[in-house]
ZAMARGU-4260 file (C-alpha; in steps of 0.2 Angstrom, whole numbers, plus 5000, padded with zeros to 4 digits):
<rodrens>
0) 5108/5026/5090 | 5113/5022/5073 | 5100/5023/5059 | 5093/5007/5060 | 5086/5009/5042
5) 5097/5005/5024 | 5097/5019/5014 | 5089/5007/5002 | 5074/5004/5009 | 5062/5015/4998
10) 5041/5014/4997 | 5045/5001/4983 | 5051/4988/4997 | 5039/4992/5007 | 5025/4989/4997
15) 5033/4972/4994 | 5033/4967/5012 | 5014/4972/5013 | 5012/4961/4997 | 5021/4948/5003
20) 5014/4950/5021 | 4995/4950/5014 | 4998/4933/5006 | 5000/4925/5021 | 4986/4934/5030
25) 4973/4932/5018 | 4974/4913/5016 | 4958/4911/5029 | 4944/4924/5032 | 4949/4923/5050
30) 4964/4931/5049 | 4958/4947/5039 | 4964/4963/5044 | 4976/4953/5057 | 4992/4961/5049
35) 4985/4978/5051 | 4981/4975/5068 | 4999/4971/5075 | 5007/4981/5065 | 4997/4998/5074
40) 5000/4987/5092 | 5017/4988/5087 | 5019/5008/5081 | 5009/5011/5096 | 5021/5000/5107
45) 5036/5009/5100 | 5032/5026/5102 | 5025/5023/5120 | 5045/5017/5123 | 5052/5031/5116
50) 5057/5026/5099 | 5060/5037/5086 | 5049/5039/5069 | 5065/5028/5060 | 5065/5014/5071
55) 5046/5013/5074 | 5044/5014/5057 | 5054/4996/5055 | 5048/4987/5068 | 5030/4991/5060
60) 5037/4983/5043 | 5045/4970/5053 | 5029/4966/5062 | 5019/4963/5043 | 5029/4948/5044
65) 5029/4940/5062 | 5019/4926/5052 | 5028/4918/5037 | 5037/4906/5038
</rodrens>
């Protein structure tokens, strides 16, 4: 499978997913820790398929941002 992964993506991007993923979750009490929760269901999901670390590793970013929008 091709590398899922730009070679641009670097901690620097990730860390402004999180951001931007944490402004949307911690608008109500509620939804605290919510983020951090699907995005282990995820990582979790991924390896139990069979996914390697590279593309586990996206769908756990991609999974920080299920809810904006």
């Amino acid at each position: 499978m091709e590398k899922l992964i730009p070679e641009t993506m670097t901690q620097e991007t990730d860390d402004i997913v999180k951001r931007m993923a944490w402004m949307a979750e911690y608008r109500t009490p509620a939804t605290a820790n919510h983020l951090e929760r699907v995005r282990a269901y995820v990582s979790t999901l991924a390896v139990a398929v069979g996914l390697d670390a590279s593309e586990a590793e996206l769908l756990s970013v991609a999974a920080m941002l299920h809810d904006i929008g």
